[in-house]
Each structure stands twice: as C-alpha cells, then as structure tokens.
C-alpha positions as CSV (number, residue, x, y, z in Angstrom):
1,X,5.8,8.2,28.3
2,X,8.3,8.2,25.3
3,X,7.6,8.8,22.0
4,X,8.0,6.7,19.1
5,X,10.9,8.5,17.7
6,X,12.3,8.7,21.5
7,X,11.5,4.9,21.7
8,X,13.5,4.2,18.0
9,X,16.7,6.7,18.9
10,X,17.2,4.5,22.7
11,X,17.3,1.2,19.9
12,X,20.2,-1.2,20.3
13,X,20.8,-1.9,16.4
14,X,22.3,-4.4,15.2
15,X,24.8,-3.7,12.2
16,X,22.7,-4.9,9.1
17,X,25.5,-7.2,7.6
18,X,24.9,-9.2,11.1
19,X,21.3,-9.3,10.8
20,X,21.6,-10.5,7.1
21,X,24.1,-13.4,7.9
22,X,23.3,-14.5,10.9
23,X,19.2,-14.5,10.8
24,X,19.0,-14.7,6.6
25,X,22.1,-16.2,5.5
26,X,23.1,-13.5,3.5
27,X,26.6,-13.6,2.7
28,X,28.2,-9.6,3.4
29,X,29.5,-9.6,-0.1
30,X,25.7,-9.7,-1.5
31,X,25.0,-6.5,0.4
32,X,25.2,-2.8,-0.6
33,X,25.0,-1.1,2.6
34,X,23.6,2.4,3.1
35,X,25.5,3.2,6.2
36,X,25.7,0.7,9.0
37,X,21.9,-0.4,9.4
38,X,20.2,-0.6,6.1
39,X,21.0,-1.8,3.2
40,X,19.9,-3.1,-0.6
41,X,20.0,-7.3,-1.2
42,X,21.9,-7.7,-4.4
43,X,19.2,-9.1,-7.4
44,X,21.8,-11.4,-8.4
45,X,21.5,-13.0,-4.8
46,X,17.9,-13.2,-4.7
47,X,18.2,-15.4,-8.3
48,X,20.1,-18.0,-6.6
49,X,16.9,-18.7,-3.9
50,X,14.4,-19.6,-6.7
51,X,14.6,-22.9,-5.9
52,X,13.9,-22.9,-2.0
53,X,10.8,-23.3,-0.5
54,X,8.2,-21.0,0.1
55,X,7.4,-20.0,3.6
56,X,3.8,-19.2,5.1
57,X,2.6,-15.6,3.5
58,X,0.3,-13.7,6.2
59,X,-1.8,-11.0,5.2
60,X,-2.4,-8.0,7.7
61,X,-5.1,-5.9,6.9
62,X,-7.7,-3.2,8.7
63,X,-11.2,-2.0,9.4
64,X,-11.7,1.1,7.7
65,X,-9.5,3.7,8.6
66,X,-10.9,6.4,11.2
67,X,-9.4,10.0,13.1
68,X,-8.4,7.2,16.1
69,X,-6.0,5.2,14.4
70,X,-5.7,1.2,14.0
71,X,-2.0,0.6,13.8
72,X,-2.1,-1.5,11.3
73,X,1.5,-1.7,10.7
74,X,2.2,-1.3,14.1
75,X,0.9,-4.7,14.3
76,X,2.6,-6.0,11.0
77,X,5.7,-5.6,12.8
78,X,4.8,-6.6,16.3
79,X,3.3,-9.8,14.6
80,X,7.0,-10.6,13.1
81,X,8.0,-9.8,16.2
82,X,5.5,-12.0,18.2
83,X,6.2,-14.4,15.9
84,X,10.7,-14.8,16.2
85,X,9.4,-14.6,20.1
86,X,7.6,-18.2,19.8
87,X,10.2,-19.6,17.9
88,X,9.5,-19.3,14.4
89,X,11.7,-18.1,11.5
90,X,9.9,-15.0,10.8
91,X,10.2,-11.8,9.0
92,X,8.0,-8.8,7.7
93,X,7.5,-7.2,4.2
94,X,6.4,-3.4,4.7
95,X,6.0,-0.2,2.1
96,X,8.2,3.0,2.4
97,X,7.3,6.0,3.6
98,X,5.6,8.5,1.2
99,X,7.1,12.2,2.5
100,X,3.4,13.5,1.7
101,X,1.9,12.0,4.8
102,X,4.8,12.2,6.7
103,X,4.8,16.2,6.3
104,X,0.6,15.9,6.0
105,X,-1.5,14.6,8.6
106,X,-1.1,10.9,8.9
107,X,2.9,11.0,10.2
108,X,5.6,7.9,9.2
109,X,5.1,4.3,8.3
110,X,7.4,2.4,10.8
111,X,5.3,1.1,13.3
112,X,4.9,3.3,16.8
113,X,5.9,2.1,20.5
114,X,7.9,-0.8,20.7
115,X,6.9,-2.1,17.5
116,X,8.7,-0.1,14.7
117,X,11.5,-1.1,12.4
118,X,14.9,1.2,12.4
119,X,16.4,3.2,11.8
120,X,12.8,5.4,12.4
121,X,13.9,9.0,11.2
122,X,16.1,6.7,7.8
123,X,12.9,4.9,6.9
124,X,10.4,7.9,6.8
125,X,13.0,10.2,5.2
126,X,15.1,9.6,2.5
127,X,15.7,5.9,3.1
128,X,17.9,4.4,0.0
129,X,16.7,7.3,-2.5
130,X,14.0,4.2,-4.1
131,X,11.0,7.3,-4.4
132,X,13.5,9.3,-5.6
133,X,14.5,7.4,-8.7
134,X,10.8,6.6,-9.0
135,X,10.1,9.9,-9.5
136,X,13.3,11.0,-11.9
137,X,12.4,7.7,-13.8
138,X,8.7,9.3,-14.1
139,X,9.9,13.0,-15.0
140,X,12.1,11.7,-17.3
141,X,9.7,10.0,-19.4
142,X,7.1,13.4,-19.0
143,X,10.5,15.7,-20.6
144,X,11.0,13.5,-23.5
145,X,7.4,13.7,-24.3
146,X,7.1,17.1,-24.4
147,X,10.7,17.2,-26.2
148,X,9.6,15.1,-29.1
149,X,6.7,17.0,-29.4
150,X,9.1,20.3,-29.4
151,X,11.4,18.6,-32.0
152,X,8.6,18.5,-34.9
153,X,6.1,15.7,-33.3
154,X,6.8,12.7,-35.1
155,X,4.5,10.5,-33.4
156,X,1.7,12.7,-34.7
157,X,1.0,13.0,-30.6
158,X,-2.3,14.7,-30.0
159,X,-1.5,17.8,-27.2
160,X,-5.0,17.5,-26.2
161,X,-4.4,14.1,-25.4
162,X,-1.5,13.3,-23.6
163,X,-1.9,11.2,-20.4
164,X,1.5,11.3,-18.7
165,X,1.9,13.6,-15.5
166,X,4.4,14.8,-13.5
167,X,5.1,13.6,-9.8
168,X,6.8,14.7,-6.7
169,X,6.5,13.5,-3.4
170,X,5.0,15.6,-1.6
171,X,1.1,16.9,-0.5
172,X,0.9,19.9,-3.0
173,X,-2.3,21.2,-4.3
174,X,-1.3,24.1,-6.0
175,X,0.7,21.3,-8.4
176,X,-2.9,19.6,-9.4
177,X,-3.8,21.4,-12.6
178,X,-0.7,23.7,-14.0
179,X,-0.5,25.1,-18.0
180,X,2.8,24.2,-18.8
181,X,4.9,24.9,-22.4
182,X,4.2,29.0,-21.3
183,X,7.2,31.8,-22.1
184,X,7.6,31.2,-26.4
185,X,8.5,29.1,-28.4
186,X,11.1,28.5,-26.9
187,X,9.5,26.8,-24.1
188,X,7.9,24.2,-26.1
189,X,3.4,24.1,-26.9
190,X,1.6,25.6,-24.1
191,X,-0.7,22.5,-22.6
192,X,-3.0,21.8,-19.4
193,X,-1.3,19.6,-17.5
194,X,-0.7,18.5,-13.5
195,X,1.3,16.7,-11.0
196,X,0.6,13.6,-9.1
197,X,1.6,12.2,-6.0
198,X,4.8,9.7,-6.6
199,X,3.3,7.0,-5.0
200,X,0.2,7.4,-7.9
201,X,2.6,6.8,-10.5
202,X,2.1,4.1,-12.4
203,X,6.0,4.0,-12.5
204,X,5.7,2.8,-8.8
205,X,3.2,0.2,-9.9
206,X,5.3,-1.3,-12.2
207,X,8.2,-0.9,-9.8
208,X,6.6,-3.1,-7.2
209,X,4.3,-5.2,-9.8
210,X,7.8,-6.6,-12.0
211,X,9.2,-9.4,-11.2
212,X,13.0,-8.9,-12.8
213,X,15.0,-6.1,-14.0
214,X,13.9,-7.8,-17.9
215,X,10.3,-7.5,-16.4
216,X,10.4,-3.9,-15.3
217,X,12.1,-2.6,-18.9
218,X,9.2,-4.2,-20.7
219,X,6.4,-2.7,-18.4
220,X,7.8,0.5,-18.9
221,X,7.9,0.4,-22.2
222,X,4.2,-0.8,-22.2
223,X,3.1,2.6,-20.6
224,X,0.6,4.8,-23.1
225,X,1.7,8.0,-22.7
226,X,-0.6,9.9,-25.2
227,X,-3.0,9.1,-28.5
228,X,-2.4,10.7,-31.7
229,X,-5.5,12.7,-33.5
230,X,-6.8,9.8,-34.5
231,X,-6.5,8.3,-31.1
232,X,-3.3,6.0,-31.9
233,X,-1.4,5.2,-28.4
234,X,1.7,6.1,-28.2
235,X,4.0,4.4,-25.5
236,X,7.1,5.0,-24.0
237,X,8.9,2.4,-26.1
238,X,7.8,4.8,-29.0
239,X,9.7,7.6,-27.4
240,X,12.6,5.0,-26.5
241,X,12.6,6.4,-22.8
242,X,12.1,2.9,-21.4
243,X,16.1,2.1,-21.4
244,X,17.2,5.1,-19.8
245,X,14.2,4.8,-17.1
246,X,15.6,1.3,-16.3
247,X,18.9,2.6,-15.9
248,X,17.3,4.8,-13.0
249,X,15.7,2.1,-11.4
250,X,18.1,-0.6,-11.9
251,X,19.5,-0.2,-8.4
252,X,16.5,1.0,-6.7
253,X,14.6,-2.3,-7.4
254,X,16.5,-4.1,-5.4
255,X,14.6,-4.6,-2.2
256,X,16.0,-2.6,1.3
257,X,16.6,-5.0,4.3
258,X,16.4,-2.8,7.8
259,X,15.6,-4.6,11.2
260,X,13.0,-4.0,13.9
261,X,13.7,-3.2,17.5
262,X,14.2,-6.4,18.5
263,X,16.9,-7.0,15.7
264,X,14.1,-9.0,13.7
265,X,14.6,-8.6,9.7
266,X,12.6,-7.0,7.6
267,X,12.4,-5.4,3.7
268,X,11.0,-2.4,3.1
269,X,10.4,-1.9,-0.5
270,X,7.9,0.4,-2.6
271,X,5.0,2.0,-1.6
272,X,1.9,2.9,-3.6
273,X,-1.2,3.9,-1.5
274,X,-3.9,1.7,-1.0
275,X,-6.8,4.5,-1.7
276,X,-5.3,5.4,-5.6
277,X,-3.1,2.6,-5.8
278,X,-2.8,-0.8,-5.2
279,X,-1.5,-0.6,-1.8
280,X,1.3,-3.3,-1.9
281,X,5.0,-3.1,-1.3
282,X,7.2,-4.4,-4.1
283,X,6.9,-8.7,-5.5
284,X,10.4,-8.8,-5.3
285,X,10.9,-8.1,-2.0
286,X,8.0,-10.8,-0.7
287,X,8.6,-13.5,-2.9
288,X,12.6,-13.1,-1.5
289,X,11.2,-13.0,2.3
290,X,9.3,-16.7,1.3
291,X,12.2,-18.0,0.2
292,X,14.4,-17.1,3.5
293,X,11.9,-17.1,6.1
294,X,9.2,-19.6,7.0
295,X,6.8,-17.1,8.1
296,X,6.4,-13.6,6.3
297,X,4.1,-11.0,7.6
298,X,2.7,-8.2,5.3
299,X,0.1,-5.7,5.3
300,X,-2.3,-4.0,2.4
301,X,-3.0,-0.7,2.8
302,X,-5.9,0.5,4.8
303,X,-8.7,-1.7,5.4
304,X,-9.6,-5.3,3.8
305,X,-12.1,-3.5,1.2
306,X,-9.6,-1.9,0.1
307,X,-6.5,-2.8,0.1
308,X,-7.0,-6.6,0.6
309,X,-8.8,-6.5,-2.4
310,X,-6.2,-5.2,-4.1
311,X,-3.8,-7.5,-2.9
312,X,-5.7,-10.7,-3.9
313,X,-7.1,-9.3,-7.0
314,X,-4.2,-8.2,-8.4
315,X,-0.9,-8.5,-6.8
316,X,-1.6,-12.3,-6.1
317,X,-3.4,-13.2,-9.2
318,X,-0.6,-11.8,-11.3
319,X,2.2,-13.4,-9.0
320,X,0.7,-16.6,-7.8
321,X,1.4,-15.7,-4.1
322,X,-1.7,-16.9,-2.0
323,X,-1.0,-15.9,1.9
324,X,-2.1,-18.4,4.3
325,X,-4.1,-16.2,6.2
326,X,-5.1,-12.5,7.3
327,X,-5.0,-10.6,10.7
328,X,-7.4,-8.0,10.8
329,X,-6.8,-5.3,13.1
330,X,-9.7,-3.2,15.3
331,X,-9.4,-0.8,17.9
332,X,-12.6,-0.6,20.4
333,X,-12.0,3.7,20.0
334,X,-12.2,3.3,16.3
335,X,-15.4,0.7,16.7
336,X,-16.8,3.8,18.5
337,X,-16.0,6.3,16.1
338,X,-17.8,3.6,13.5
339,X,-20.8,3.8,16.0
340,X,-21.1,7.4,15.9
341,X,-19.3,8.8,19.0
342,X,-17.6,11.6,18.9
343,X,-13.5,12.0,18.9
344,X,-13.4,13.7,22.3
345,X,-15.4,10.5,24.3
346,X,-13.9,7.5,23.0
347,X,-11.7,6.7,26.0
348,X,-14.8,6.7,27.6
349,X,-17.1,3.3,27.8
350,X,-20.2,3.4,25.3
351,X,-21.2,0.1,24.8
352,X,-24.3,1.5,22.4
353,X,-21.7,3.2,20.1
354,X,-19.5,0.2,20.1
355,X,-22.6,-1.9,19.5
356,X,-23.4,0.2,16.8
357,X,-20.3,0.8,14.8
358,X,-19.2,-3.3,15.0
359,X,-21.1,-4.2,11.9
360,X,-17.9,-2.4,9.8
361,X,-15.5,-5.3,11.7
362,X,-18.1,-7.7,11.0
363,X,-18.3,-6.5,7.0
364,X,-14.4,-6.6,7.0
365,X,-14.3,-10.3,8.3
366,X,-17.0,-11.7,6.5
367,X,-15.2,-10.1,3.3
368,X,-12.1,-11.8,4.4
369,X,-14.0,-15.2,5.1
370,X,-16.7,-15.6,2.7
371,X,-15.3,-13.1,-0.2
372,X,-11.6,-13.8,-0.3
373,X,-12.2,-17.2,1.6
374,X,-9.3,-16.6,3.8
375,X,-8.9,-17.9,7.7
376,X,-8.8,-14.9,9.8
377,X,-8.0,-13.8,13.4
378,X,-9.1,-10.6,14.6
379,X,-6.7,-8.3,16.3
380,X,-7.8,-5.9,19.3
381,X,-4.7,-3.1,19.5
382,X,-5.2,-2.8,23.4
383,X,-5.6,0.2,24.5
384,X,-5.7,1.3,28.8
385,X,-9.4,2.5,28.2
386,X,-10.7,-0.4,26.5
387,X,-13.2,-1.8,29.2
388,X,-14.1,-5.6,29.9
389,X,-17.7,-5.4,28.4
390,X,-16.5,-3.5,25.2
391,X,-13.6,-6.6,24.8
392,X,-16.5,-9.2,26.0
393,X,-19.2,-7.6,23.3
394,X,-16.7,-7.7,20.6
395,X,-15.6,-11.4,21.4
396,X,-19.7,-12.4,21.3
397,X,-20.3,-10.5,18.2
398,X,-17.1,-12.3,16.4
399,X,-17.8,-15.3,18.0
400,X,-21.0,-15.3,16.2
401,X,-19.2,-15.2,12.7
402,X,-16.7,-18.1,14.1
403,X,-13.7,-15.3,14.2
404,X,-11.5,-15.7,16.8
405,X,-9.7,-12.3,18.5
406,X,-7.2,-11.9,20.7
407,X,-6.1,-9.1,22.8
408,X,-2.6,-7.7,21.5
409,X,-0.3,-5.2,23.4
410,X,2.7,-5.5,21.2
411,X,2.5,-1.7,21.3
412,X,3.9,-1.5,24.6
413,X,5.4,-4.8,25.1
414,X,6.8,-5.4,21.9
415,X,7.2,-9.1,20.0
416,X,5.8,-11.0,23.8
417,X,2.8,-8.7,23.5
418,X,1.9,-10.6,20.4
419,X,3.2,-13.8,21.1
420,X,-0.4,-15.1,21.5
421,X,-1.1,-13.6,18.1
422,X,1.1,-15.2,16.4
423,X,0.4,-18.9,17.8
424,X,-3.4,-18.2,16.5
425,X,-1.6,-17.0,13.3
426,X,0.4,-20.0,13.2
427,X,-2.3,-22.5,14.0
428,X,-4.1,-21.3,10.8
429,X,-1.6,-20.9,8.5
430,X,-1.0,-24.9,9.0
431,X,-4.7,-26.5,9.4
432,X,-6.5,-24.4,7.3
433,X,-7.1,-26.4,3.8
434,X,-8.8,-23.2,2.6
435,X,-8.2,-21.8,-1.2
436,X,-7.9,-18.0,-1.2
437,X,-10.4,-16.7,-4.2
438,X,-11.0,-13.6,-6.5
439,X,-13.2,-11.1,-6.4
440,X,-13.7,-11.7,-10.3
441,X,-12.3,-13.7,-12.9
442,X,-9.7,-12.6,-15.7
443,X,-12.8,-13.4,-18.3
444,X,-15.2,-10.8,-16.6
445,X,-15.5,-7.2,-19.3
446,X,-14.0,-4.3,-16.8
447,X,-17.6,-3.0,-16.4
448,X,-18.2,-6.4,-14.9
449,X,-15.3,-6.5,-13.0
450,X,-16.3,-2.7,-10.8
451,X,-19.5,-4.1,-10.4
452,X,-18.8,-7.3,-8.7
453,X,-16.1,-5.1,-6.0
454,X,-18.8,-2.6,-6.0
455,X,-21.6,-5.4,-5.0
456,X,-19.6,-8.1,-3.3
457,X,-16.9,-6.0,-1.0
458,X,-18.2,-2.5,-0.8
459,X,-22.2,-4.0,-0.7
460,X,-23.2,-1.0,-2.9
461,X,-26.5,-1.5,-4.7
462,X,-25.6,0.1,-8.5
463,X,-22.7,1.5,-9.8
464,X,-23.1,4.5,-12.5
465,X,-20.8,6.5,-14.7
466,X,-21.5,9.2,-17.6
467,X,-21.6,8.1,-21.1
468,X,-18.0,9.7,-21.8
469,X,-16.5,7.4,-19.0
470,X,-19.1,4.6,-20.1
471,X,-17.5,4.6,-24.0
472,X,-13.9,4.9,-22.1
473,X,-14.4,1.4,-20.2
474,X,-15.8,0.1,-23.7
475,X,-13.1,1.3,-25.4
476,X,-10.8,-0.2,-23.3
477,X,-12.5,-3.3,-23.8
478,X,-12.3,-3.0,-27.3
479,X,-8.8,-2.6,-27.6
480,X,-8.0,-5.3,-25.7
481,X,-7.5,-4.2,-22.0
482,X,-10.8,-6.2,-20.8
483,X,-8.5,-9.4,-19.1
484,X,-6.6,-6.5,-16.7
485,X,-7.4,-6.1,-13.2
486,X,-9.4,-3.1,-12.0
487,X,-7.6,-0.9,-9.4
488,X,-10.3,1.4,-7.9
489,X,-9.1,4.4,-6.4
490,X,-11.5,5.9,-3.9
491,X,-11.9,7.2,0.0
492,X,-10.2,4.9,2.5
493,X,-12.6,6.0,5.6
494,X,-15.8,4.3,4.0
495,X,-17.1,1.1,2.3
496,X,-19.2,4.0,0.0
497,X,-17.5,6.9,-2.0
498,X,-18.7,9.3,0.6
499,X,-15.6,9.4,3.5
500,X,-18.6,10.7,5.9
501,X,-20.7,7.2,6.0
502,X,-19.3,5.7,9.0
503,X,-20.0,1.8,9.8
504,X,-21.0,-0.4,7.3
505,X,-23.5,1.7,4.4
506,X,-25.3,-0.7,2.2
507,X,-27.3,-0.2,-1.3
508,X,-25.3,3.3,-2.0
509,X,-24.3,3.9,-5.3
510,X,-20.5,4.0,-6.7
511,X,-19.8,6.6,-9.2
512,X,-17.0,6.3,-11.7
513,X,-15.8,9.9,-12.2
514,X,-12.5,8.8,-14.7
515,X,-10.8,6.0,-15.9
516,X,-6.9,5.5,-16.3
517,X,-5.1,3.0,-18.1
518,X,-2.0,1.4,-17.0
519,X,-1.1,-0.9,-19.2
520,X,2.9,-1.2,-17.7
521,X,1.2,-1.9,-14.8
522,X,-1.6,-4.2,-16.5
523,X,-4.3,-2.7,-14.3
524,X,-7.3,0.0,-15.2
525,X,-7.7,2.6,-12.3
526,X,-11.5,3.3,-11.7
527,X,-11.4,7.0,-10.4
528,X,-14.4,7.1,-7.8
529,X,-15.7,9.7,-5.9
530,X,-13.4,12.6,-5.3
531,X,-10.6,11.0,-4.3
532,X,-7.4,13.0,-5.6
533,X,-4.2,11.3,-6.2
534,X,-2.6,14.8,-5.4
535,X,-3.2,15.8,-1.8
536,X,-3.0,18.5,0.2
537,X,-1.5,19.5,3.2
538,X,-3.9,20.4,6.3
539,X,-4.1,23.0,7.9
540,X,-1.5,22.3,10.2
541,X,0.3,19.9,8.6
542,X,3.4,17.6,10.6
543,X,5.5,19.2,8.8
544,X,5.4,22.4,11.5
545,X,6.3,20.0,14.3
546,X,9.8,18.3,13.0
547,X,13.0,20.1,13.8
548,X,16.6,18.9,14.0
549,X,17.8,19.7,17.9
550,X,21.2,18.6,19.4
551,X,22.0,16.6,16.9
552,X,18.2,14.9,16.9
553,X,15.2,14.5,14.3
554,X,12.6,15.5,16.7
555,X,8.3,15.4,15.8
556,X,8.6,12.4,13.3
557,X,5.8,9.9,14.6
C-alpha cells in the first residue's frame, strides 16, 4: 500500500494558471505563481467578484479528536472532490500547515490517500512563506516594544506588564518562559518573557479575521501590547509598528490557490489551531471561493465543540457567512476508543465499546442540530475492519436523533468514494429552511458568554475562576470589551478540561486559568485547563522520520 506522500509524488498536476482559468475564471494575469502549481489570487481580483452571488458554504467538522484519527480534512477534500464528481461547481477552503505538528506528533494537513491537495511536501512545508511573514510581522512588533522601552520609555510602559510574546513555528518548550533584556545595558531591561506558537498569535487571528488590506492595518493597530503603571493600554498604533507590519503581510494575505488530486481547486490560507485559537482558515479566502464556486467545502478545527463553535460564534457572526450545513465526521475505531477500548483492539469488533463511546457522536450532532441549529449528515470514514453491526448500531443510534450517515471511502477511492456524500450534502444545503444560531448573543457580559459554551456545548455543570482572573473578565467588561466574542482555548480530546475523560462527561466543572485580550482580533481568549499555546515535541517526534532521498521528501504524512 502507498503512502500518502507516495500517493501525492505519482499526482498528474495540472499547471495552476490552467486550474485558475479554466475551472475559476481566473484570468493568468491575476496570478502570482509560486512555481508551476501554487499560487497567490491577486486582492485586486478578488474586489471585482463582490457583486456575484454567493454559493452554498458547507461546514465539516469532527467528534472529538482521539490516538485513532478521524480524517477530518481528509474528508473536507474528498467531499469537494465527491462533489465536482456529481456535477457540481465545487471547491474547498482549508488551513496551512503549522511546521509544529508536522515535526510533532500529529504529521501534515493535506488530506491522506487519495484525498489530499498538492503539491503535499509544498503545502506542509514552506508553502508561499504566509507563517513566515506572520511571524516576522509578530517579532517585529515584540523589537519595537522592547526598543521604545530601551530608548527612554515614553509610553510610561509598565515592564511588569507587557502582554506581547514572541512566536516561532515550531513545538519548543524550552521557548515557554525565557528572561530576556540579560547581558547590560546594552541589551535593553532584563524581563520575564516567552514564546508562543505562530499559529497562537493574535497576528494570525487578525490575519485570517480582516476582511481587506484597510481592515488588517486597523486591527493591528488595535492590538494592546502592554499597560502603563497605572494600567493605561498601550497599542501597537502607539508604537507606530502597525504600517510596517502591513507592509509584511500585504502579500501574504492574499489567499494561495493549489489543486487536489483530481485537479479540483482549492485555497489554502491561514491557520490558527482550533484548541488555542479559533480554528478557521482566512475570510478572504472563503468569502472569494462563494463568489466562484457554487459549492464551498470547509472544515473547523477539531471537533464541533470546539471548533464549530468557534466558527459560528465568531468567524460567522463577525462576517455574516452562515454555511448551509455541516458534515460531521466519525470513525467506528475512534467510537471505540470513546467507549473505553484500548488502542491495540480497535480493528477488532466490540460492539459494547462502540455502544458505549457513541454518546460523544450523539453530543456532537445534537450540538450541531439543536445548538447551532444546522442540518447535518454524519460521515463514517470506512475503514476494512469496520463490521456490519458496528455500521448498523451507529445507523440505529443516529437514526434515533433523525441524523442521516453514510458510509464514505473517499480515502481510497477518491472524489466517487464520496459521491454519495455529497448528494446528501447537496440535498440539504437546498431544502433545509433552517437559520444557523449563536451560542450567545453580542449583549451577553463575557462571564455570561463562557458560561453558556460551558453549559450548552461542553454540558459542564459550573464554571470557576480565581478572584485575580474573576476582576480580569470584569475589567474587561468595564473597559468596554464585553460585546467581543469569547475564544476558549482548551484540550481538543474532551468535551471537559481534563484530555483523559473520554465520551461525552457531563456536570464537570470548567476552570478559567487566564484571560487574554485580543482586541485586533476582537475576541477574549479564555485560557482553560492546561492547555499550552506552546507545545512540545514528543518523544519521538516526526521530525526523526523525514529525510530528503534521491531527490525525494520522504516520512511527511
């Protein structure tokens, strides 16, 4: 059997000035290629579709994430795929590659079998240099605070109380907490300070939040960088790094168009994580697919608690975008795992563990259905060990929650192994007269806010915080941050803070450890739990695996 980076390097790619003409209607002179099969779709292009109509938005989203894997955007793509197959002008919206996971534990973000976009080893690499003008754009704004405090201080910033870190993109705990300013004078005020992951930056949730170059300046000039003694903000605008951070991102906001392997387009643009971000890839490059495509798949990060959440509650509500419906995807080995079985029996048939560990599909679609009010098809990634009472149990138990599913083998078959898919898919998107909702209204304080995603989504019975982070969230209030969104960052593999509580925990208890403000972004990040938004390598991370042989990229998966 091949494997996904064997499967990507035997692709028959289309140059992308002939996927952007011919399936888009891209005129070549609106492209800035990167080579022969990627390339960045001029802004000034994208202007002149304002006017078109929008196509169907479909959301893909997840169970909770397990050891087993869902292939999530494995689907996303076999979905467009599926989708092109039937007939339909389709395309797919994705997020880039973070090189963290890529070197970590989790691998690349491009699919897997015959379901991936291409150029594979481009995508999960380099790509166009967007994370890498993210991060400059981020650093930058970190050395001018830290040079106007050199140069005498002006701003009257408070070093005890500066807020921006630096970021690099890459798993690296040793980077979490650092004393920087050390060697002299010279070397500036000795500070405790610490690196985050890029896609943690609030620079990349601006960057795939803003809507136009004019949008994007303004956000980042919004960003609170510090508070002076008498806890003043101070923002980047005060520091006059906003203009010069544009200039670093002016290029990179244009949204990348790549193709899968069945020449199908696609953008891949931006990528904060779902688990201390908000897990979307950029507004540009979705509300551009709408406007060329009738049909535009897209996932959230991780599953629909959190991720989907994030989407609707704050990528939608502060875009207007409302997708037509939502694909959740399940594997019957990751049901298992939910059910308590072990890693090393879940090719094997345990209809008690699936049993078991279905009430965290059934939590995800009744969040879909009854929270976000969304039609919804469920997605069974086959696998050759799924057994026809695992498939028939899971069909009875959605059946029961009026959820249809459908077996998918896009995996293996590519876009006719979702063809079936996407006629469901396509069969809600056009008689569903549903109206997607919030979680919580703009009104709602912040502590509100936490408690209804707490209650509603994650089905938690209280949620607590100290009295420091209790007068932050007040604060905040106070000062006029109370209409924001809340982003919460906290473990992917539960609906509790506690990665260990398999299935579908009820009446825990959310703890809010710290509170960020990003007011570029217009969110609040609720830290919960002890999530990082610096990771660490494992033990043996990916990383040990990839080699360049012959003239190959081998281990990328």
């Amino acid at each position: 059997m091949l494997s996904d980076i064997e499967i990507a390097q035997k692709a028959k790619m289309l140059k992308i000035a002939e996927i952007a003409k011919n399936r888009l209607g891209i005129p070549e002179d609106e492209l800035v290629p990167y080579g022969h099969y990627k390339a960045k779709i001029s802004l000034s292009y994208l202007e002149t579709l304002k006017d078109k109509k929008d196509g169907k938005l479909i959301l893909v989203t997840a169970i909770s994430p397990t050891p087993a894997g869902e292939g999530k955007t494995t689907t996303t793509v076999g979905l467009g795929d599926g989708l092109n197959y039937i007939g339909k002008k389709a395309m797919i919206c994705l997020r880039e590659p973070s090189l963290g996971p890529v070197f970590g534990v989790k691998g690349g973000a491009a699919g897997g079998g015959h379901a991936q976009i291409v150029p594979m080893e481009d995508i999960n690499l380099h790509f166009t240099g967007d994370f890498s003008a993210i991060a400059l754009a981020n650093n930058l704004l970190a050395a001018m605070l830290d040079n106007h405090i050199f140069h005498g201080n002006q701003l009257g910033i408070d070093v005890r109380r500066v807020q921006w870190k630096r970021v690099v993109d890459m798993n690296d705990r040793a980077l979490r907490r650092i004393t920087a300013g050390l060697g002299g004078p010279g070397n500036g005020y000795p500070r405790e300070d610490g690196f985050d992951i890029v896609v943690a930056s609030e620079i990349m949730a601006i960057f795939c939040l803003a809507t136009s170059i004019e949008d994007l300046k303004k956000r980042l000039g919004e960003i609170v960088v510090a508070y002076t003694r008498d806890l003043k903000p101070v923002l980047a605008k005060d520091l006059k790094a906003h203009g010069a951070m544009t200039v670093l991102l002016k290029d990179a906001l244009a949204p990348n168009l790549v193709q899968t392997l069945e020449n199908n387009p696609a953008f891949v643009h931006g990528g904060p994580f779902a688990n201390i971000a908000h897990g979307c890839n950029s507004v540009i490059a979705t509300k551009a697919a709408l406007k060329l495509a009738d049909y535009v798949v897209t996932e959230a990060g991780f599953g629909a608690d959190l991720g989907a959440e994030k989407f609707i509650d704050i990528k939608c509500r502060k875009t207007g975008l409302r997708p037509s419906a939502a694909v959740i995807v399940v594997t019957v080995r990751a049901m298992k795992y939910h059910g308590g079985a072990d890693l090393t029996t879940l090719t094997t048939e345990d209809i008690k563990a699936l049993d078991k560990g279905l009430v965290n599909l059934e939590r995800h679609v009744e969040n879909i259905t009854k929270v976000y009010n969304l039609p919804c098809v469920v997605s069974i990634n086959q696998f050759t060990s799924d057994t026809p009472a695992e498939i028939e149990l899971i069909r009875q138990r959605m059946e029961k929650l009026g959820a249809k599913i459908v077996l998918a083998s896009h995996w293996g078959d590519g876009g006719k192994g979702a063809a079936e898919l996407a006629k469901i898919v396509v069969d809600l998107c056009e008689s569903t007269d549903k109206k997607m909702q919030f979680v919580y209204e703009d009104s709602d304080s912040l502590w509100d806010k936490i408690n209804k995603i707490a209650k509603k989504v994650y089905r938690a019975s209280d949620v607590t915080a100290d009295s420091k982070v209790r007068a932050q969230i007040q604060t905040l209030q106070d000062e006029g941050y109370g209409h924001y969104p809340v982003c919460v960052a906290k473990t992917q593999s539960s609906f509790s803070t506690d990665p260990k509580l398999r299935g579908a925990p009820e009446n825990h208890v959310i703890s809010i450890r710290e509170i960020r403000l990003a007011a570029g972004a217009e969110f609040v990040v609720m830290v919960c739990g002890d999530i990082m938004t610096m990771p660490g390598l494992p033990k043996v991370p990916s990383a040990e695996k990839i080699d360049y042989i012959n003239g190959n990229v081998v281990g990328l998966f």
